[in-house]
C-alpha positions in Angstrom: 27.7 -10.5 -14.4 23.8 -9.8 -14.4 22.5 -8.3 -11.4 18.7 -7.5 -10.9 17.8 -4.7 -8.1 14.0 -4.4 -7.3 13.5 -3.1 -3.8 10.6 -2.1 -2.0 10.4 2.1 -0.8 12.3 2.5 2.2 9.1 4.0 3.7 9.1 7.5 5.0 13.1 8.3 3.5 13.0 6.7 -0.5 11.0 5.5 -3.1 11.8 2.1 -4.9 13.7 3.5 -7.5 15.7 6.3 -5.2 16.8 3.1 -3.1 17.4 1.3 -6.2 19.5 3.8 -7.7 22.2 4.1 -4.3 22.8 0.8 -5.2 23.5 0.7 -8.8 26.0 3.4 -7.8 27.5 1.3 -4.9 28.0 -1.7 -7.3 29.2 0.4 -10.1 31.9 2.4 -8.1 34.0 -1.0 -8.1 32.5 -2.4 -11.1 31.4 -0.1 -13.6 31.3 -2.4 -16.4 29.1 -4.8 -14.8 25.3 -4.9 -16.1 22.6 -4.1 -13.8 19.0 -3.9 -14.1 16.8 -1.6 -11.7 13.2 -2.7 -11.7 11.2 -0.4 -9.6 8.8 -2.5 -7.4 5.9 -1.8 -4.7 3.3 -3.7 -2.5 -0.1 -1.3 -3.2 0.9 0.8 -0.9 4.2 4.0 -1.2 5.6 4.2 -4.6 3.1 1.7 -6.4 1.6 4.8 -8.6 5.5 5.3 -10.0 6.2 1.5 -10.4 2.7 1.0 -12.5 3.3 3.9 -14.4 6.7 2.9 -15.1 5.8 -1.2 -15.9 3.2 0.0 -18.3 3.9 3.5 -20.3 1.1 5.0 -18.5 0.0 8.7 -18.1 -0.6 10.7 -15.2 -3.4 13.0 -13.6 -3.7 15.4 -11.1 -6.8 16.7 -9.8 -7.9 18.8 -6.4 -9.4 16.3 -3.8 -9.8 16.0 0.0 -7.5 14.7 2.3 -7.7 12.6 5.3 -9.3 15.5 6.9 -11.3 16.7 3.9 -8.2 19.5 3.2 -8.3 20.3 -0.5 -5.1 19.4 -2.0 -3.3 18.1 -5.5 -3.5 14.3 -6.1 -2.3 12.1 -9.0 -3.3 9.1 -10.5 -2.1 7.2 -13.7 -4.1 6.1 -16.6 -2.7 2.9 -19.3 -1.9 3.6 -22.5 -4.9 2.4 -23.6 -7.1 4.4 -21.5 -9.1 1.6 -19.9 -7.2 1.2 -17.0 -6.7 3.7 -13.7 -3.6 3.3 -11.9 -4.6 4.5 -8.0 -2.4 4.7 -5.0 -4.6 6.1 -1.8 -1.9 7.0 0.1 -1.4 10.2 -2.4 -4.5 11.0 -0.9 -6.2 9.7 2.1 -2.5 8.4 3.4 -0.5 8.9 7.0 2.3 11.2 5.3 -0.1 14.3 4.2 -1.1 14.8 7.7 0.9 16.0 10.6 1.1 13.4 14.0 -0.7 15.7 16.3 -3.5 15.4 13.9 -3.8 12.0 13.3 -7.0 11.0 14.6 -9.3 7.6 13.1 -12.4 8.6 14.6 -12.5 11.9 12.1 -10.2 11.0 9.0 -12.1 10.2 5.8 -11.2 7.9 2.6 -13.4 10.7 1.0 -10.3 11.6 -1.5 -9.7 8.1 -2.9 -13.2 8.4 -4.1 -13.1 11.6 -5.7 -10.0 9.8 -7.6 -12.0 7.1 -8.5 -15.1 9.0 -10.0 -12.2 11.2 -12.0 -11.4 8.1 -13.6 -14.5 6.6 -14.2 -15.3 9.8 -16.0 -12.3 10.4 -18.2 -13.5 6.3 -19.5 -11.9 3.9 -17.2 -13.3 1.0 -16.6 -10.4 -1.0 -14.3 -9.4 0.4 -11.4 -6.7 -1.2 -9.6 -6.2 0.5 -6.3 -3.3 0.2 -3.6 -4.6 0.7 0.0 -1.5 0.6 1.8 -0.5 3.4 4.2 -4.2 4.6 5.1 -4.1 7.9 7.9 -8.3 6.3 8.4 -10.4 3.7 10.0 -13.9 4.1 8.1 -14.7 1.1 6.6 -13.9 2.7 2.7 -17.4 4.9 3.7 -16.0 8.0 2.8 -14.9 6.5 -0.7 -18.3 5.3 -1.3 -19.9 8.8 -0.3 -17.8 10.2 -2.9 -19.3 7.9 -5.2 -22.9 8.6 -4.7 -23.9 6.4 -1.6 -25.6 7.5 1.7 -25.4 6.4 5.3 -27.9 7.4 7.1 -28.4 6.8 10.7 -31.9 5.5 13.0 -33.7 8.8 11.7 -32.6 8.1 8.2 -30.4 11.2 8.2 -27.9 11.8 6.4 -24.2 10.7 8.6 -20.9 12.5 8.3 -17.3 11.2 8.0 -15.2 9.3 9.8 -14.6 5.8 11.6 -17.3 7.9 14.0 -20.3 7.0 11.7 -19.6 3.5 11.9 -22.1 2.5 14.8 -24.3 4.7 13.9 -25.1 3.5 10.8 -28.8 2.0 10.6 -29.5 2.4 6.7 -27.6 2.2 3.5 -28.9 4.3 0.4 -27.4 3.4 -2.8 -30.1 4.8 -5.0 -27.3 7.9 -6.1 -24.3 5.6 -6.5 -22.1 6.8 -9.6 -23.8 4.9 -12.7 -20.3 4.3 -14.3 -19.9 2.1 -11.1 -22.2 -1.4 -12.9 -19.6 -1.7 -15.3 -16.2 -1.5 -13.5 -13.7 -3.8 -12.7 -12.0 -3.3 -9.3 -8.7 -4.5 -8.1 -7.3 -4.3 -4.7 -3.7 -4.6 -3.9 -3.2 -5.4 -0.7 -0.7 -6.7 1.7 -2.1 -7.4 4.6 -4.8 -10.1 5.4 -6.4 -9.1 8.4 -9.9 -9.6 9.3 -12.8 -6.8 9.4 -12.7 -6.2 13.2 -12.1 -8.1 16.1 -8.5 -9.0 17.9 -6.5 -9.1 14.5 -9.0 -6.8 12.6 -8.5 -2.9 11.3 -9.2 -1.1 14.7 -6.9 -3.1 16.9 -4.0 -3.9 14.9 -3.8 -0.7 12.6 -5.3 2.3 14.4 -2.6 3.3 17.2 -0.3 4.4 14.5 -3.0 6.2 12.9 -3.5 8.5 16.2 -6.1 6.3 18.1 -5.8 5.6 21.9 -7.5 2.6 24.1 -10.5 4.0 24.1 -11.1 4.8 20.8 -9.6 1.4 19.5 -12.3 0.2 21.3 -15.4 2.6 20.5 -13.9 2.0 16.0 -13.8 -2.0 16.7 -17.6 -1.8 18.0 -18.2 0.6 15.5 -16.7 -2.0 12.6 -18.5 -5.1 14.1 -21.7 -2.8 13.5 -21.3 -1.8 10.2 -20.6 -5.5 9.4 -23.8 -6.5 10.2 -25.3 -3.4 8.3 -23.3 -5.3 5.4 -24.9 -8.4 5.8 -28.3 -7.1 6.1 -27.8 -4.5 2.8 -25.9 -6.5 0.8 -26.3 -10.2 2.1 -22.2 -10.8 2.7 -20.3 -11.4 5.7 -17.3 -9.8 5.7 -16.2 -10.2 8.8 -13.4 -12.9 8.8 -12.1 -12.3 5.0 -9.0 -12.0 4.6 -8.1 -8.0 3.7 -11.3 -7.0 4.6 -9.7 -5.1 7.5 -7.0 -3.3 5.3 -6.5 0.5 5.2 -8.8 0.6 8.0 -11.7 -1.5 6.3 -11.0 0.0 2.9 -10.9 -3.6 1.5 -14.0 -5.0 3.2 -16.4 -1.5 2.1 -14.9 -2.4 -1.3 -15.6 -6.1 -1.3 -19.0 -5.5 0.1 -20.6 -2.7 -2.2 -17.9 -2.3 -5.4 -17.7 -6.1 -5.4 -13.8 -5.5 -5.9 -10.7 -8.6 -6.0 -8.1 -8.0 -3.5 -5.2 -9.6 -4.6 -1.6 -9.8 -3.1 0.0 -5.9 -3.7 3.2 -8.2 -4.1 2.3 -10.4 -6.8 0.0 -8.0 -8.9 2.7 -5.5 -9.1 5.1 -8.1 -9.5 3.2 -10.0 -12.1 2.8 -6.1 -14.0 6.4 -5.3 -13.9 7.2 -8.5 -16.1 9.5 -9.5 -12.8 9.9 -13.8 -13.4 10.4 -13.2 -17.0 13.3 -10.5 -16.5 15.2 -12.0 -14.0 16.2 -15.1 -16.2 20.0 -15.0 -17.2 20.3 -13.1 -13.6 23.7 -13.9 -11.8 22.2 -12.4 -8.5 19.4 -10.0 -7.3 19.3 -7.4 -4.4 16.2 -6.9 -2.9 15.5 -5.0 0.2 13.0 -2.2 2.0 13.2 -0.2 5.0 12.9 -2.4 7.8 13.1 -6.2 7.3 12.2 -8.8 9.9 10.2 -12.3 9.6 7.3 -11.0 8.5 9.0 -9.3 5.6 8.6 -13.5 4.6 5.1 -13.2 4.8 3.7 -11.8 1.5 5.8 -8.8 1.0 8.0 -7.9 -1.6 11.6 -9.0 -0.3 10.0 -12.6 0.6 8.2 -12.7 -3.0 11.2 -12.1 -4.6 13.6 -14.7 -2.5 10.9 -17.1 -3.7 11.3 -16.4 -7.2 14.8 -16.4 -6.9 15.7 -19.2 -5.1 12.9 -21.4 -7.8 15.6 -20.1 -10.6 18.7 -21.2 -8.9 19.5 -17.0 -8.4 21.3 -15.7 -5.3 19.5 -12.9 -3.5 20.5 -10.8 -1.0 18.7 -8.2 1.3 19.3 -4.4 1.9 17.5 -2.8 4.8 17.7 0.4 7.1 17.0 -2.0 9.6 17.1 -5.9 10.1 15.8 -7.9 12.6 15.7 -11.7 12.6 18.5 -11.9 10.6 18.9 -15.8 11.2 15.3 -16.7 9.9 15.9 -14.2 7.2 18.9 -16.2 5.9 18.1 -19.9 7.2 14.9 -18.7 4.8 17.1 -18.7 1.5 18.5 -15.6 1.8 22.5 -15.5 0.7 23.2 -12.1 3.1 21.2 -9.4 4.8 22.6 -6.2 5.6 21.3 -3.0 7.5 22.4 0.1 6.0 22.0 2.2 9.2 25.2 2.5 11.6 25.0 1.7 15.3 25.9 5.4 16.1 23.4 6.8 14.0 19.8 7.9 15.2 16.9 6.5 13.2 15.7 10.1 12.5 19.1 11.0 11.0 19.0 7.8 8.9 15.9 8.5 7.3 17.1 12.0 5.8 17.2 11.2 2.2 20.5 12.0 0.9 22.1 9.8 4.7 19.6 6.8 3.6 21.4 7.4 -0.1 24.9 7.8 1.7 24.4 4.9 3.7 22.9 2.2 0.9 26.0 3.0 -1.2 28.5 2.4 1.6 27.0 -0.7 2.8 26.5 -2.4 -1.1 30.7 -0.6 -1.8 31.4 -3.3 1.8 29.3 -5.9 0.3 31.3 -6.0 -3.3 34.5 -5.7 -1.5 
């Protein structure tokens, strides 16, 4: 028996190929003879630095760069083989992890890092940079990235602005007479999962900034702030962003990108998918276990697990899900899925669950259940 495991991180507790590993070892502790394939898999946002390094032989790098609240501190990025290619996953550096809740705050945090990483690469010869932008601590628009890059908002007075989703409405100029001169000639790729718009009901501020540490108020004051900058867009660069699908990722990372690096977002699912080889390996598969931390409905809806039911069911292959969590367990399997399973117990507290070596403990129980 062939069996393919390629799950999504289980945010916050494993990476893709931690989660993976629990339940190679669950199978093989009643099988150990059977052959099993882990292919490590992400969505452009945790662990898609590790899975692109892993797809393509690449080397990493480590440089000092800012954090969300331009902190210095170490972040990596990878590099192809053949040198042309940066590998860059902003949640190393601008993400929600590296800084604590009670200082979580939209209206400050900066995507100041990711550019630093970028301009590293374009220096060391890079020409392709495909960037996740999942799991973003900020809610400026990518300006921070692009003042890291050379470019100047400037405000009424035509002074120079700080950082934060706080520049947003004040922005009356754009000045990209200083951007990085490597910038002409490069390629950018976005990997995203999500497709909401710039601003508005469903865009960045609303839907995304609470968890980053906003309240009502400030929801409100970044959303005005995002509708602003749009039109600062339009008038700098002649594109509306507004309603494009992504543009409102990471906090309006993927609209500042489309708008001033002309950058592709693509599905985080499918490119990484589409790297790792993923259709081509799974032939001769007798099943595959998929999975990530949470799964629900809109685990159907362009992420990983959903992806890779699709792939699966279009080669006749049984796949089952593994979550921490599962919600909507009936339109998960009236969807295709053969089984879904949540890992955690009913007695156990989320926080307990989420400890590494319990979220290990508990993948292996569940998958020993499942091969009983």
């Amino acid at each position: 028996m062939k069996i393919i495991i390629a799950t999504d991180s289980f945010k916050g507790s494993l990476t893709s190929t931690e989660a993976g590993t629990a339940i190679v070892e669950g199978i093989c502790i009643l099988h150990p003879y059977c052959q099993t394939e882990l292919i490590p898999i992400a969505d452009g946002g945790e662990g898609m630095l590790s899975v692109m390094l892993n797809a393509t032989g690449g080397t990493i790098h480590s440089i000092e760069a800012h954090n969300p609240n331009m902190n210095h501190i170490t972040a990596s990025y990878g590099i192809s083989p053949d040198g042309n290619t940066a590998f860059i996953e902003m949640a190393n550096i601008s993400g929600l992890p590296l800084i604590h809740k009670e200082q979580r705050n939209p209206w400050e945090t900066t995507t100041y890092g990711t550019g630093e990483l970028i301009a590293n690469a374009l220096e060391k010869g890079c020409n392709h940079i495909i960037l996740g932008i999942g799991g973003s601590a900020t809610n400026d628009a990518g300006t921070g990235m692009l003042q890291a890059l050379g470019f100047r908002f400037l405000d009424a007075k035509r002074n120079a602005l700080a950082q934060g989703g706080k520049i947003l409405g004040k922005i009356a100029f754009v000045d990209d007479s200083q951007k990085h001169p490597l910038l002409e000639n490069t390629l950018f790729t976005v990997a995203c999962d999500v497709q909401n718009p710039f601003d508005g009901p469903e865009g960045a501020a609303y839907v995304y900034a609470r968890q980053k540490g906003a309240d009502d108020a400030m929801i409100a004051a970044l959303d005005k702030g995002m509708k602003h900058f749009a039109h600062i867009i339009n008038t700098h660069t002649g594109r509306d962003i507004r309603q494009l699908p992504g543009s409102g990722a990471a906090g309006g990372m993927g609209g500042g990108m489309l708008a001033f690096l002309n950058a592709e977002l693509k599905s985080g699912a499918d490119l990484l998918l589409d790297i790792s080889q993923f259709e081509e390996r799974i032939i001769g598969a007798d099943l595959i276990i998929t999975g990530e931390g949470r799964i629900d409905r809109q685990s159907l809806m362009g992420k990983i697990p959903g992806k890779i039911l699709q792939m699966g069911l279009s080669k006749g292959i049984p796949v089952i899900a593994i979550a921490g969590c599962v919600e909507d367990k009936a339109l998960l399997l009236e969807a295709g899925f053969k089984g879904v399973y949540a890992t955690m117990p009913d007695s156990m507290t989320l926080e307990e669950a989420m400890k590494p070596d319990i979220a290990k403990q508990n993948i292996r129980k569940t998958v020993l259940q499942i091969f009983r």
